[in-house]
Z-matrix of the N, CA and C atoms (Angstrom, degrees):
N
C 1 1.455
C 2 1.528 1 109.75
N 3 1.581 2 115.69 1 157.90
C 4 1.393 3 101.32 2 177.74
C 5 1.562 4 98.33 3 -149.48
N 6 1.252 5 104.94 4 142.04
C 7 1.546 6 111.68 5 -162.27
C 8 2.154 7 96.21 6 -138.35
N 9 1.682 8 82.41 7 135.32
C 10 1.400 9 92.26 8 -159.60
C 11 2.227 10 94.09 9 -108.92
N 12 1.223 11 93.07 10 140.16
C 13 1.800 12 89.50 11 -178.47
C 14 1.206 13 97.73 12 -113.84
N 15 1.081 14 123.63 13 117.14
C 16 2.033 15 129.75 14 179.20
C 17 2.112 16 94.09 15 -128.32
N 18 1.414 17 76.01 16 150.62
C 19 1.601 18 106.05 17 176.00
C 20 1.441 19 112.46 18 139.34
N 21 1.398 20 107.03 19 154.12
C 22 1.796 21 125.18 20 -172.77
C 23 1.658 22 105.92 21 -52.91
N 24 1.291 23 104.50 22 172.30
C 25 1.594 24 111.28 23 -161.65
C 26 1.342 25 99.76 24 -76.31
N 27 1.846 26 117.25 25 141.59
C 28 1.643 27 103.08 26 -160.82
C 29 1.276 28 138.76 27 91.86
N 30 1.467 29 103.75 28 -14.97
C 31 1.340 30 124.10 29 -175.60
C 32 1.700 31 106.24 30 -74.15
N 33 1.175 32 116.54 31 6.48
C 34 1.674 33 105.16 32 -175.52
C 35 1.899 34 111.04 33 107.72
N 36 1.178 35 102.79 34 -70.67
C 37 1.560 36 130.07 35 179.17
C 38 1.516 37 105.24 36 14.46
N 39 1.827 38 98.63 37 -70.39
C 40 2.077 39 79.57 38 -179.53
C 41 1.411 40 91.71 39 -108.80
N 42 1.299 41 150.09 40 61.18
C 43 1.507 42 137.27 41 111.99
C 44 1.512 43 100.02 42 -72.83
N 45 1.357 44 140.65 43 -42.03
C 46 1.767 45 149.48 44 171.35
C 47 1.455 46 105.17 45 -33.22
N 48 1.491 47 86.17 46 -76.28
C 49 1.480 48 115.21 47 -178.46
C 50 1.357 49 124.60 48 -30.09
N 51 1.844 50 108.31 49 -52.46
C 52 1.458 51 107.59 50 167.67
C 53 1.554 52 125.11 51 -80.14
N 54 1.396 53 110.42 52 -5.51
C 55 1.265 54 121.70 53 -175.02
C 56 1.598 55 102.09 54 -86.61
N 57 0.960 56 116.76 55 -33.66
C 58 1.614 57 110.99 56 166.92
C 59 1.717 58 121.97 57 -82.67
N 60 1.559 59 104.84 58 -28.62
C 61 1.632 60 96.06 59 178.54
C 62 1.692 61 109.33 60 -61.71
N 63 1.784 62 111.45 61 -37.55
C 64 1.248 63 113.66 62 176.08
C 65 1.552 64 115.65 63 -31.51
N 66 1.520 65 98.48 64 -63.92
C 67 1.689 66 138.13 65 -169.48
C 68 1.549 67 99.05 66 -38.41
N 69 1.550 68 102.92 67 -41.86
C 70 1.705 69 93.57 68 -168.55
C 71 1.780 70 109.56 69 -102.08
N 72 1.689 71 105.30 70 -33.01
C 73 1.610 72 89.55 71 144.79
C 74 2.148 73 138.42 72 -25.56
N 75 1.313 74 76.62 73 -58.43
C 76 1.436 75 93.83 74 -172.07
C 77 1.764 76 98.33 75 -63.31
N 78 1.080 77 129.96 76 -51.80
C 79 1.513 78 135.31 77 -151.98
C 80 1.940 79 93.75 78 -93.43
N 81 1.052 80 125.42 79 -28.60
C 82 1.623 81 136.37 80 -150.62
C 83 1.417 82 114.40 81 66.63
N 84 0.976 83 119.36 82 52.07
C 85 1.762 84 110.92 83 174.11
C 86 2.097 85 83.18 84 -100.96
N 87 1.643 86 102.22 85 132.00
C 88 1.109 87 129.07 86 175.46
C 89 1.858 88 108.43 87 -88.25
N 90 1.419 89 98.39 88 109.53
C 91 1.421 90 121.63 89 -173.03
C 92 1.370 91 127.27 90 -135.40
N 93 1.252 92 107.86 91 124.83
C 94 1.359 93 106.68 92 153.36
C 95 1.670 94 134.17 93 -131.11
N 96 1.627 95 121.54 94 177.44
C 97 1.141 96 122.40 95 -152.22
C 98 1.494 97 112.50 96 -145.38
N 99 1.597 98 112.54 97 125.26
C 100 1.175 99 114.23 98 -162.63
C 101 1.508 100 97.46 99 -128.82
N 102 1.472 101 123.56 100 146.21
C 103 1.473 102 144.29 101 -174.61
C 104 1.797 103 102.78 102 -108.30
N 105 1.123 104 124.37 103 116.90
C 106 1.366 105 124.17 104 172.31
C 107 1.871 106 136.07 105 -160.67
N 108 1.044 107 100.95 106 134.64
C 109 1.378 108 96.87 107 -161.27
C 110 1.984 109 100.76 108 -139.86
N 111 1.401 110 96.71 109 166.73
C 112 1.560 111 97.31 110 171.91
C 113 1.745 112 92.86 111 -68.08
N 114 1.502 113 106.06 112 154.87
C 115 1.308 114 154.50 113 176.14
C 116 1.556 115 106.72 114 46.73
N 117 1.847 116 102.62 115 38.24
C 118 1.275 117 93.62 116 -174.01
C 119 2.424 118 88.87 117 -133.10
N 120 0.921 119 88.00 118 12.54
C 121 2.026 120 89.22 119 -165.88
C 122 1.596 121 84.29 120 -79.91
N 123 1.471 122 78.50 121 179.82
C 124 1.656 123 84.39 122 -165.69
C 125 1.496 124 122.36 123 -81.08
N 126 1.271 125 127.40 124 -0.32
C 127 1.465 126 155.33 125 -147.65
C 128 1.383 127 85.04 126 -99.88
N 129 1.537 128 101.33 127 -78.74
C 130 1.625 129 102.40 128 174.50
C 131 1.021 130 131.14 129 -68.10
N 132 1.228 131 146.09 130 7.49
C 133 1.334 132 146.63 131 161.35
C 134 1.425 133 99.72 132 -106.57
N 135 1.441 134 153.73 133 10.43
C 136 1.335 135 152.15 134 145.62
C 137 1.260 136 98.58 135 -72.61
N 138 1.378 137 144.50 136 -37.51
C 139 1.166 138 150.01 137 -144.18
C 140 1.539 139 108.75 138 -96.84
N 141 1.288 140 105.53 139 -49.96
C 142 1.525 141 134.20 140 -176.05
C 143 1.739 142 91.91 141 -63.06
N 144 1.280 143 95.20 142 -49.12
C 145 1.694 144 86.97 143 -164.23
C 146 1.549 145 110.88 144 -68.33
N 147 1.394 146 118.14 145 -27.51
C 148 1.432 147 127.84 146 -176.77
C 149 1.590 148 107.56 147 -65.76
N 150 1.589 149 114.31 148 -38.85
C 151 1.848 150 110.14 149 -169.31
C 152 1.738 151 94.10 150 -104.59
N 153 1.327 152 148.65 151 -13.14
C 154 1.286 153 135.00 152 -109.02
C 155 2.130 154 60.20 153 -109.13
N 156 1.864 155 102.29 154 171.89
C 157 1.247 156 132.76 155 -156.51
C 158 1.668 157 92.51 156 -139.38
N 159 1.301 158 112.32 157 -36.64
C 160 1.960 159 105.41 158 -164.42
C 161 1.971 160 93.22 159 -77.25
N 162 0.715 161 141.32 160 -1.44
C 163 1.576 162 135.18 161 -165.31
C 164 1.582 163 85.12 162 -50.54
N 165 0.804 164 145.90 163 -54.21
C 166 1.765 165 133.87 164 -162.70
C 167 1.838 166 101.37 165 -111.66
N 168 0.852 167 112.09 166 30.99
C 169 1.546 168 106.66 167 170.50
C 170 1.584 169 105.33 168 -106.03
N 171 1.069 170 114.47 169 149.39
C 172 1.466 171 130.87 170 152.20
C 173 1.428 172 135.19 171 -40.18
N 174 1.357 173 133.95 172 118.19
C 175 1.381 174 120.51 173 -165.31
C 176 1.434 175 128.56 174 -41.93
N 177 1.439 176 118.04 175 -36.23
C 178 1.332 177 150.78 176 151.10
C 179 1.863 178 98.94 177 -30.47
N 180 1.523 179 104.16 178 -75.18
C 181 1.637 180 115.29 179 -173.84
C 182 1.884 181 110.20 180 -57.81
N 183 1.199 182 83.26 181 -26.30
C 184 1.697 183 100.46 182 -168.65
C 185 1.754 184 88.79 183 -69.15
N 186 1.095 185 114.52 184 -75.29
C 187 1.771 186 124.56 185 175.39
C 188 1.029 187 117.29 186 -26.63
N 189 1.271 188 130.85 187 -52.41
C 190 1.374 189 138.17 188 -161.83
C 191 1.757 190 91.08 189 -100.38
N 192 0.983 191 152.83 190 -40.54
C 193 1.287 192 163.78 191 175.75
C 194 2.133 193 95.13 192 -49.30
N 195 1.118 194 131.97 193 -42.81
C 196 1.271 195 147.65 194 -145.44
C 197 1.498 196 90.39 195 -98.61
N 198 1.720 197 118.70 196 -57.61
C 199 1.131 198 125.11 197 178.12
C 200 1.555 199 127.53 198 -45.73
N 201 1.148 200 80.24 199 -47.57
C 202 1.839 201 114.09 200 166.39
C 203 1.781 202 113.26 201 -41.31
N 204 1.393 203 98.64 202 -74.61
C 205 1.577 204 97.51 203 172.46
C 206 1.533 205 132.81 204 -71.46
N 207 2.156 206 104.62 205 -19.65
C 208 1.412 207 86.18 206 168.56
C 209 1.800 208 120.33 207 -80.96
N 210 1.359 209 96.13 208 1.24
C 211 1.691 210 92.74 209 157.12
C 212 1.515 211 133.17 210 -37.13
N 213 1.244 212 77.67 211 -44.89
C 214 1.693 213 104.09 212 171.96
C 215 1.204 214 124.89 213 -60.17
N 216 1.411 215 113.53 214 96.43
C 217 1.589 216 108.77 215 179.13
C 218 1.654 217 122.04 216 -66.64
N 219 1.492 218 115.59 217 -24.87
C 220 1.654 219 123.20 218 -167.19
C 221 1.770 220 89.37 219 -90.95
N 222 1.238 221 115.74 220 -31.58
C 223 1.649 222 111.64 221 -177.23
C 224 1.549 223 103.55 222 -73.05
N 225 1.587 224 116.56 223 -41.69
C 226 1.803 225 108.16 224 -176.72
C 227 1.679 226 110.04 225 -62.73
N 228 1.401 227 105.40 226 -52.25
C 229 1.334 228 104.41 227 174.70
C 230 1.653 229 122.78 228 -48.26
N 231 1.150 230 97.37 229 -28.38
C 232 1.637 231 105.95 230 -176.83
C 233 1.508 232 99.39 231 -69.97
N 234 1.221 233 107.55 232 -59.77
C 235 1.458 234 107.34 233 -164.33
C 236 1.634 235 107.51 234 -62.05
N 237 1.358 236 110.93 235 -51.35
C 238 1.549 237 99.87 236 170.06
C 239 1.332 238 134.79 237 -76.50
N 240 0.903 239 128.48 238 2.75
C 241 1.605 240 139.62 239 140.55
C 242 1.678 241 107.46 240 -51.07
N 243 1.499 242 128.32 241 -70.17
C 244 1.455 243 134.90 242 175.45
C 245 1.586 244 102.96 243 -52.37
N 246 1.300 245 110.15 244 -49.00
C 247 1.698 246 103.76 245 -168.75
C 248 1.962 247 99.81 246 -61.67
N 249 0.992 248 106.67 247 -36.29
C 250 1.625 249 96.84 248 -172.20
C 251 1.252 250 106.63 249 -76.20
N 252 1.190 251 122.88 250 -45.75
C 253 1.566 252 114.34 251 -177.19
C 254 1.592 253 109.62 252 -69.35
N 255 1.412 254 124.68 253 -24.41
C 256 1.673 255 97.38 254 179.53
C 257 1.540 256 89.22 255 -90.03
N 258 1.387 257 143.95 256 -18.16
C 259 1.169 258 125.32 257 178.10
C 260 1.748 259 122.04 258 -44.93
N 261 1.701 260 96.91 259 -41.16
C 262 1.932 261 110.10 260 164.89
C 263 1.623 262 89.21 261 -66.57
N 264 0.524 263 162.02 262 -131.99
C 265 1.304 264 163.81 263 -154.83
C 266 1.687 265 111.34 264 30.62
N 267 1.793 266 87.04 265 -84.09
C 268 1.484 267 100.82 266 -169.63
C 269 1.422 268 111.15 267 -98.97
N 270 1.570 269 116.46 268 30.53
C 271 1.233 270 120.31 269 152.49
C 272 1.154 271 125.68 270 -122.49
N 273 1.667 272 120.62 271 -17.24
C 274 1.032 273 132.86 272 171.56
C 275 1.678 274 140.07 273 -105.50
N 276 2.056 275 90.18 274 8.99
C 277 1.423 276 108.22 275 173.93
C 278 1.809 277 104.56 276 -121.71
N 279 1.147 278 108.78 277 -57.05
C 280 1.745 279 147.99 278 -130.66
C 281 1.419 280 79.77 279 -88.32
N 282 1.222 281 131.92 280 -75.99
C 283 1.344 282 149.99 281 160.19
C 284 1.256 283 99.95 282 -9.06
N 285 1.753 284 118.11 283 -91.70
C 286 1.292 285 124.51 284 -172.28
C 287 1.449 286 130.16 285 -39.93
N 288 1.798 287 108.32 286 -47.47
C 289 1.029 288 109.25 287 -177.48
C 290 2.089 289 102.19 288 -54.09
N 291 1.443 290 108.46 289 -63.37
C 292 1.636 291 126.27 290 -169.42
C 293 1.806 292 97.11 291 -22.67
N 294 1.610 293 110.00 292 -63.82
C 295 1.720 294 117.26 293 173.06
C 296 1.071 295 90.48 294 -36.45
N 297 1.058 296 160.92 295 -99.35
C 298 1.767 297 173.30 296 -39.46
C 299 1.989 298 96.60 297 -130.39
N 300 1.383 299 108.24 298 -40.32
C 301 0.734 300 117.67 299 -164.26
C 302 2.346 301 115.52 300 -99.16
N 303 1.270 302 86.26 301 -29.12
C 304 1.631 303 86.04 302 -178.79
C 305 1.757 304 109.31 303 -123.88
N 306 1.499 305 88.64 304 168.60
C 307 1.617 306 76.57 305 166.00
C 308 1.537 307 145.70 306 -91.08
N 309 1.718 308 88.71 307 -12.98
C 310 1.914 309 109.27 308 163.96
C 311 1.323 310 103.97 309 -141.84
N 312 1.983 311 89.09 310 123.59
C 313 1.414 312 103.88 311 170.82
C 314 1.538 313 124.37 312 -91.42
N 315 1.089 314 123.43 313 83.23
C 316 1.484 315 117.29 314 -163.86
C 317 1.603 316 106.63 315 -70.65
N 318 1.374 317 100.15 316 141.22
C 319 1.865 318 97.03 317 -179.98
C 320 1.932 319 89.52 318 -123.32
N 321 1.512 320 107.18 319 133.35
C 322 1.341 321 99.64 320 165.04
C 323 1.532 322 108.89 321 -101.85
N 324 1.315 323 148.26 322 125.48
C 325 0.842 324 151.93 323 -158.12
C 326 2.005 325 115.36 324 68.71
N 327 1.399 326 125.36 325 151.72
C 328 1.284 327 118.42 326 174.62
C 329 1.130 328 106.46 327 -150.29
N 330 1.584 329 118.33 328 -131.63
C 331 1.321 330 141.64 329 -151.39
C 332 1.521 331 102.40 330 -84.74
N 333 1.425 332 126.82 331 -52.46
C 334 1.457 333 140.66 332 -170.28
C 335 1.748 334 99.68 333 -84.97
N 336 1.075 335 113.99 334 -53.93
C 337 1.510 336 100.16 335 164.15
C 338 1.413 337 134.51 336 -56.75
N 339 1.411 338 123.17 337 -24.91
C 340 1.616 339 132.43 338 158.41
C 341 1.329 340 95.02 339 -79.34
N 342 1.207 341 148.31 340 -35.19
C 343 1.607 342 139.09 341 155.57
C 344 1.401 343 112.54 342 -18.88
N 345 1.160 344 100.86 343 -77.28
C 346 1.925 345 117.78 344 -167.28
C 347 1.410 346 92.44 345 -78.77
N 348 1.167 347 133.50 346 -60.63
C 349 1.535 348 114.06 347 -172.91
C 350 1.478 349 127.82 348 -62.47
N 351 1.611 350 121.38 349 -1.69
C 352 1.815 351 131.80 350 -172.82
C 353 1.408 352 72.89 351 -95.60
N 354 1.372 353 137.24 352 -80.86
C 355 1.607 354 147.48 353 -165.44
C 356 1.468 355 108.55 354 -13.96
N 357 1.114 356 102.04 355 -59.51
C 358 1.409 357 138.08 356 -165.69
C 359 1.933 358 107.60 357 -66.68
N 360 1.408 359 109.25 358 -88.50
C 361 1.198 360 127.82 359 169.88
C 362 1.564 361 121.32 360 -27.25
N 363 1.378 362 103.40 361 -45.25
C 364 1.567 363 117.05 362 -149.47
C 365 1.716 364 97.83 363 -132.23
N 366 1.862 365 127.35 364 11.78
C 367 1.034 366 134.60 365 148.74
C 368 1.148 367 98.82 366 70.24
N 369 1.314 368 133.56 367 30.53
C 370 1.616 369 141.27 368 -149.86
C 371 1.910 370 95.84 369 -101.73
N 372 1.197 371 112.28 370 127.81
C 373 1.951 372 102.18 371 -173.93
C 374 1.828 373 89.95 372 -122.06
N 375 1.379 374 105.62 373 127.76
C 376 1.539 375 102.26 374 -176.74
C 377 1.383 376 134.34 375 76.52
N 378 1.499 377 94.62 376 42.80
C 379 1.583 378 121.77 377 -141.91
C 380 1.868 379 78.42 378 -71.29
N 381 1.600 380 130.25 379 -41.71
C 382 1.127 381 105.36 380 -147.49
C 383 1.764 382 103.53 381 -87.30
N 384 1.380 383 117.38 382 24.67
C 385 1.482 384 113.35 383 -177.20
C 386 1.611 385 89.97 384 -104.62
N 387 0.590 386 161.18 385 -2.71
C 388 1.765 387 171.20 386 -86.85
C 389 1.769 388 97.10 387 -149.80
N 390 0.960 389 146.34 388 109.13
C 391 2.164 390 144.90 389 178.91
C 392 1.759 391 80.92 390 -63.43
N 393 0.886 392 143.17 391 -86.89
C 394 1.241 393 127.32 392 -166.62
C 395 1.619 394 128.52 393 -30.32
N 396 0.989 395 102.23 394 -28.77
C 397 2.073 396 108.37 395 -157.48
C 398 1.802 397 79.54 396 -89.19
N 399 2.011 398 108.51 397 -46.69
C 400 2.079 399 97.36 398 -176.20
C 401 1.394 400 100.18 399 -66.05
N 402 1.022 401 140.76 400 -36.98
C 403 1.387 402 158.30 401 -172.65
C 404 1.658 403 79.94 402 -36.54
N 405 1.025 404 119.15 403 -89.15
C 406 1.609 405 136.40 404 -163.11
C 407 1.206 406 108.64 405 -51.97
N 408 1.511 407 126.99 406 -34.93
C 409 1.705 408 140.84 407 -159.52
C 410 1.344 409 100.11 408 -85.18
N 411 1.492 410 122.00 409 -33.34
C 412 0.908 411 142.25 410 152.64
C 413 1.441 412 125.22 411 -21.86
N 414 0.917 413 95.07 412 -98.34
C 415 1.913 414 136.57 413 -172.97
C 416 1.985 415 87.66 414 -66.42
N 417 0.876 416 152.26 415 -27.26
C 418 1.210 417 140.92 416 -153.94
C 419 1.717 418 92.21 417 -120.03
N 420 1.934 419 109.90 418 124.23
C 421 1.470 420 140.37 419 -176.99
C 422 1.390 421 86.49 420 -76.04
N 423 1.704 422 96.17 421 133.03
C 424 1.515 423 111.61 422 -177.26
C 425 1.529 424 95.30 423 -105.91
N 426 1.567 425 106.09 424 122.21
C 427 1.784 426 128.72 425 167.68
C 428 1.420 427 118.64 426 -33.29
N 429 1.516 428 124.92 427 117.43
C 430 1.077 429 115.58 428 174.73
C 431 1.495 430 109.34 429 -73.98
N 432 0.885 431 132.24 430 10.84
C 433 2.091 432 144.00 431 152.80
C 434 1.407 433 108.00 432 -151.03
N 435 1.449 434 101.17 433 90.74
C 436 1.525 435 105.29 434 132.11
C 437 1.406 436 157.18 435 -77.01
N 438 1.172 437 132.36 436 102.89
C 439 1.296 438 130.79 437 -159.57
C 440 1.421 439 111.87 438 -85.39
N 441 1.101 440 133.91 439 167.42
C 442 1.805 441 150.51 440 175.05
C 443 1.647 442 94.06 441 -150.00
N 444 1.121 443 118.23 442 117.80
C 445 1.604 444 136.02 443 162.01
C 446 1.666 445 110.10 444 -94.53
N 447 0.903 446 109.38 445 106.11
C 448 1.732 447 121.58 446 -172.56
C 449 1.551 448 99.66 447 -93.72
N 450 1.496 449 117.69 448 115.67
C 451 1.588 450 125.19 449 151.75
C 452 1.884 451 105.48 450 -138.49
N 453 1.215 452 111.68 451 149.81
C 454 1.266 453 113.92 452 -160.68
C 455 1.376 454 108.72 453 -81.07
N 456 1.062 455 121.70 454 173.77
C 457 1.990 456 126.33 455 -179.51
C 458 1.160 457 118.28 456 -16.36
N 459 2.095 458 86.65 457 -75.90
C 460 0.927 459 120.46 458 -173.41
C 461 2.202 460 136.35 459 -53.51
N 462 0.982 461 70.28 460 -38.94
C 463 1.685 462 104.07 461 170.22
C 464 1.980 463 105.33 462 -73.49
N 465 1.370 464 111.16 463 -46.61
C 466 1.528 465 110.58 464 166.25
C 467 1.429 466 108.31 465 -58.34
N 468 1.250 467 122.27 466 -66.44
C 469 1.351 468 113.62 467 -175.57
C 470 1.297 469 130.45 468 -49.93
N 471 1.738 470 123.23 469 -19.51
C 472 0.929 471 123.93 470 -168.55
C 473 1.610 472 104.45 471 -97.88
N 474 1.420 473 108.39 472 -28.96
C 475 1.827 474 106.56 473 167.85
C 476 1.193 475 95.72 474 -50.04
N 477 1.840 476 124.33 475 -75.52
C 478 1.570 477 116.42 476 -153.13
C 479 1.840 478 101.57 477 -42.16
N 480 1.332 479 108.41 478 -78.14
C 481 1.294 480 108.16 479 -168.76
C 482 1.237 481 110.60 480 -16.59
N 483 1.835 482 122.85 481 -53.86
C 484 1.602 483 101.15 482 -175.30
C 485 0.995 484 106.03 483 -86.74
N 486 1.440 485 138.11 484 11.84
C 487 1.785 486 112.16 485 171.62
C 488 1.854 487 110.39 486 -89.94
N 489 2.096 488 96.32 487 -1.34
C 490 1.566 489 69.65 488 178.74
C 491 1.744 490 107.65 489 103.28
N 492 1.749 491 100.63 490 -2.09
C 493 2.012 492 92.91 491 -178.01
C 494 1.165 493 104.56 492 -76.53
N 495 1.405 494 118.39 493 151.55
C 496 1.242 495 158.62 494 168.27
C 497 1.796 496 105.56 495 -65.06
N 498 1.049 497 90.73 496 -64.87
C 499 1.574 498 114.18 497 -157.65
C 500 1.914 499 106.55 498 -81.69
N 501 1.273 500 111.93 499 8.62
C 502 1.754 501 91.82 500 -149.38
C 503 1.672 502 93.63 501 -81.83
N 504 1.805 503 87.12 502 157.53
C 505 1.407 504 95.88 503 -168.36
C 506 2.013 505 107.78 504 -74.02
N 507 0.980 506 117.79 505 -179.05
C 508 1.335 507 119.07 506 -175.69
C 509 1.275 508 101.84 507 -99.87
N 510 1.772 509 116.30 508 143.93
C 511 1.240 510 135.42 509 -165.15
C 512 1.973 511 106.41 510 -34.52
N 513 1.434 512 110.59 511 -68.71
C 514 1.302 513 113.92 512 -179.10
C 515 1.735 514 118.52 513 -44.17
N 516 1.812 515 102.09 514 -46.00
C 517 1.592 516 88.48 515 -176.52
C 518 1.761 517 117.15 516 -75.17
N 519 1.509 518 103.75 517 0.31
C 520 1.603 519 107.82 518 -171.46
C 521 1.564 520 87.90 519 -86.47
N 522 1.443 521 120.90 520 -27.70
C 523 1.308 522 102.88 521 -171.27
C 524 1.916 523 117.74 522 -100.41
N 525 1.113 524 80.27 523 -5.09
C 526 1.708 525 96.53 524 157.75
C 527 1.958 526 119.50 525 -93.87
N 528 1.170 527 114.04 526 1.64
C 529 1.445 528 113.72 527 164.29
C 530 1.898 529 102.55 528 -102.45
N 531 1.147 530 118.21 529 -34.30
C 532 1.216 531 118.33 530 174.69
C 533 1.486 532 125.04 531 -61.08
N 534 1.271 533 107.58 532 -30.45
C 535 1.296 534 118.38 533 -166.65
C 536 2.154 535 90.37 534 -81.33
N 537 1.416 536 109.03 535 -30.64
C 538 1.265 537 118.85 536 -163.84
C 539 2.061 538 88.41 537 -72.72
N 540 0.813 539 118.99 538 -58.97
C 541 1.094 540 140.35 539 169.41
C 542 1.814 541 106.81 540 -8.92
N 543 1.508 542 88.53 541 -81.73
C 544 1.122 543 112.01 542 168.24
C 545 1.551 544 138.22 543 -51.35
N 546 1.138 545 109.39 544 -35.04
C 547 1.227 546 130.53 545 173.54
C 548 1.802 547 112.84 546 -68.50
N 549 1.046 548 88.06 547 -38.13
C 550 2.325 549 116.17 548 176.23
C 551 1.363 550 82.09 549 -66.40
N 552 1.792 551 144.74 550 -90.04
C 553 1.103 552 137.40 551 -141.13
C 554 1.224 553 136.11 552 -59.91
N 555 1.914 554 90.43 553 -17.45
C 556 1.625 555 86.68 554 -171.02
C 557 1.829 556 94.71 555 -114.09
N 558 1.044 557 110.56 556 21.82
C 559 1.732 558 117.94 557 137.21
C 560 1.575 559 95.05 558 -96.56
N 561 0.755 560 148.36 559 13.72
C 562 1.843 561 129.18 560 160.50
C 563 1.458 562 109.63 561 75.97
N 564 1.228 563 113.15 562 54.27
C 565 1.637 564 120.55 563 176.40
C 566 1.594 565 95.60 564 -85.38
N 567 0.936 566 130.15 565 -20.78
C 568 1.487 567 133.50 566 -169.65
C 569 1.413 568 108.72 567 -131.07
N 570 1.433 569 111.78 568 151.57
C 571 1.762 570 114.44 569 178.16
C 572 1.497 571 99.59 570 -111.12
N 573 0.868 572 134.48 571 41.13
C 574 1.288 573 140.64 572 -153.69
C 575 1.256 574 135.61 573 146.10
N 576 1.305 575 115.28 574 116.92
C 577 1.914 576 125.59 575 -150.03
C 578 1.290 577 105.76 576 -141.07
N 579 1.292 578 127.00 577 87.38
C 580 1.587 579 132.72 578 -179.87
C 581 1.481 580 110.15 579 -90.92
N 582 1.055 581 106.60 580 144.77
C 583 1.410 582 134.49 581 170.52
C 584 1.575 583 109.20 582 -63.96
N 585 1.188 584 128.93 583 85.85
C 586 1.771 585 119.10 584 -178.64
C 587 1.407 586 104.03 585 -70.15
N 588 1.400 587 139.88 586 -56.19
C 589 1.558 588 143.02 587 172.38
C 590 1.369 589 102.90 588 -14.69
N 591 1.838 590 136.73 589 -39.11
C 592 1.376 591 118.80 590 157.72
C 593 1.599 592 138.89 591 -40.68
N 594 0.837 593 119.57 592 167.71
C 595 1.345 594 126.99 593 172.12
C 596 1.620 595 109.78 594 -66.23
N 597 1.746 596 122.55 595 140.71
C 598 1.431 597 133.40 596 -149.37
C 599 1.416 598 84.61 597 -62.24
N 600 1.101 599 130.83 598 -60.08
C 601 1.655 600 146.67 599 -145.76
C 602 1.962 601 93.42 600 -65.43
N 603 1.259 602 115.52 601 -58.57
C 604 1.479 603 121.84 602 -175.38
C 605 1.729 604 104.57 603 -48.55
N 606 1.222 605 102.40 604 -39.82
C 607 1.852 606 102.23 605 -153.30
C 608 1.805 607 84.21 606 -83.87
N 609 1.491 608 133.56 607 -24.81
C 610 1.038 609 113.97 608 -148.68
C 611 1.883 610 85.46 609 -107.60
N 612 1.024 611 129.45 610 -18.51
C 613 1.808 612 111.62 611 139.57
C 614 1.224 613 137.91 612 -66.33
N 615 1.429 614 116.48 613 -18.55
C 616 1.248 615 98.20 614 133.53
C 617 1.361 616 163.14 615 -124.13
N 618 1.421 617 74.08 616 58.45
C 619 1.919 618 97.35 617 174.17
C 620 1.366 619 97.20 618 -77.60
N 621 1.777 620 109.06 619 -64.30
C 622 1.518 621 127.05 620 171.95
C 623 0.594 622 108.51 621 -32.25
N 624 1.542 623 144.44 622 -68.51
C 625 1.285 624 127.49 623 -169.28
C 626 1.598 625 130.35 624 -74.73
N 627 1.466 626 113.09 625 4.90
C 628 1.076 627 130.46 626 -165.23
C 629 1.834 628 84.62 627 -100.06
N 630 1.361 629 122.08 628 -50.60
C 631 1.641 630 128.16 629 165.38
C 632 1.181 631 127.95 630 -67.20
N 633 1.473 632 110.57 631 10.05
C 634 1.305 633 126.53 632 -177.41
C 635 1.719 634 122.49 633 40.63
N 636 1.512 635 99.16 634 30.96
C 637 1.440 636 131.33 635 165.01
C 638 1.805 637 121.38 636 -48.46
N 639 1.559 638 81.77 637 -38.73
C 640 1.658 639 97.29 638 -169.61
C 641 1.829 640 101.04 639 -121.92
């Protein structure tokens, strides 16, 4: 089986996440769990590491270093051109085989979350008319449980702040990926849309019961 966890940063996902690897420890269901997104698979980050310049900069230098190149219109296009094609790659080979091998494939992040974040990132409007984005929609095994963990902007911003992010997006664009979010679910990008604003213990029965665990 393979079960996909999507929602904005904060959304719960790996507090879930570890609450179910426990779950199958405890029971023996043989699992594993993979994190993936455009310009983050392993294709592109072999690549990145071969040309990239920040390897000794400061996270700070690193940030502003990043800003720098998505200036770059021939470098974004570049990169998202490569990010989509190894995304068919390692979603539409790498992936399959891994299922092949256990009995839960947990994905943290997927298909609808590289949705809103290519849109987003790469200023992309009508991302799904795009041969590249079906290219991927394509080639990428749809979860027999997909989840969406719903917490509002405001409530995102205030997790990052206490975990300490670096990176978090600003109130408006968190509430402009949510709204994207939203807009995906109720076309049915997800079979399943939990309420995270519950209590950890509530949302993580019904994951189970969403895996027919419980």
């Amino acid at each position: 089986m393979v079960v996909s966890f999507s929602g904005i940063d904060g959304a719960g996902k790996t507090t879930q996440i570890n609450l179910l690897t426990n779950y199958c420890d405890q029971h023996g269901i043989k699992y594993l769990k993979r994190w993936s997104k455009a310009r983050g698979t392993p294709g592109i980050m072999f690549i990145k590491n071969l040309v990239r310049r920040d390897k000794k900069m400061d996270q700070e230098e690193k940030l502003a270093h990043r800003d720098e190149v998505y200036k770059s219109s021939w470098k974004k296009k570049v990169l998202y051109i490569f990010s989509m094609i190894d995304l068919c790659f390692y979603w539409g080979i790498y992936l399959r085989y891994l299922k092949s091998t256990c009995d839960l494939l947990i994905l943290d992040r997927y298909l609808w979350d590289t949705y809103v974040e290519v849109s987003n990132e790469f200023h992309i409007r009508d991302l799904h008319k795009h041969i590249l984005w079906r290219m991927v929609k394509f080639c990428a095994m749809k979860p027999e449980v997909s989840l969406l963990l719903i917490i509002p902007a405001e409530e995102s911003l205030r997790r990052d702040l206490l975990k300490g992010e670096i990176t978090t997006d600003a109130l408006e664009l968190k509430q402009s990926k949510i709204n994207m979010y939203m807009m995906l679910e109720k076309k049915g990008a997800w079979n399943t849309c939990i309420d995270s604003m519950t209590t950890v213990k509530h949302t993580h029965h019904e994951i189970l019961k969403a895996l027919k665990y419980e």
